[in-house]
N, C-alpha and C positions, 0 to 999 in steps of 0.2 A: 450686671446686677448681682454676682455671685458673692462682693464684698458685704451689701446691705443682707444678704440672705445671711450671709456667717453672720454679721454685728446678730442679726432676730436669737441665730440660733443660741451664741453663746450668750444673751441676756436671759434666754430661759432658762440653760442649766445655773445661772443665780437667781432663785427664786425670793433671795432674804431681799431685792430692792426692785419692788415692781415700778417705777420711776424710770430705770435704768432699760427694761423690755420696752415703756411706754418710747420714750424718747428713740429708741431703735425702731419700733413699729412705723415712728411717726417719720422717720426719715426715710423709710424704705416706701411710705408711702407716697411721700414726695417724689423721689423717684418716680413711682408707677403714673403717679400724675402726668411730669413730665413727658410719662413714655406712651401715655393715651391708653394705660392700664386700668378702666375708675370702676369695675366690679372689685378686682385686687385691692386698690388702693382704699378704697372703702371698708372694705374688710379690717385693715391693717390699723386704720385711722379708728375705726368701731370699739376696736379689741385695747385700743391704746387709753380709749378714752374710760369704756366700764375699766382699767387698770387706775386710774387715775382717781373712780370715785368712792 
């Protein structure tokens, strides 16, 4: 998981395209899904979506 952890972290240090964090959130979430992570992955998927609205 340490790949989807870096994509999270470098879409926050660009803050000019919150699209770019949403879609990292939203893969790292999948991930956690897969991994039977779903407090994590809910978190991720939450944070992706107020980005989005």
């Amino acid at each position: 998981m340490p790949c989807f952890d870096e994509g999270v972290t470098l879409a926050r240090r660009l803050p000019d395209d919150p699209a770019r964090l949403a879609r990292a959130l939203t893969d790292r979430s999948m991930f956690l899904v897969a991994a039977r992570s779903f407090e994590r992955a809910f978190a991720d998927l939450a944070e992706a979506v107020a980005l989005l609205q």
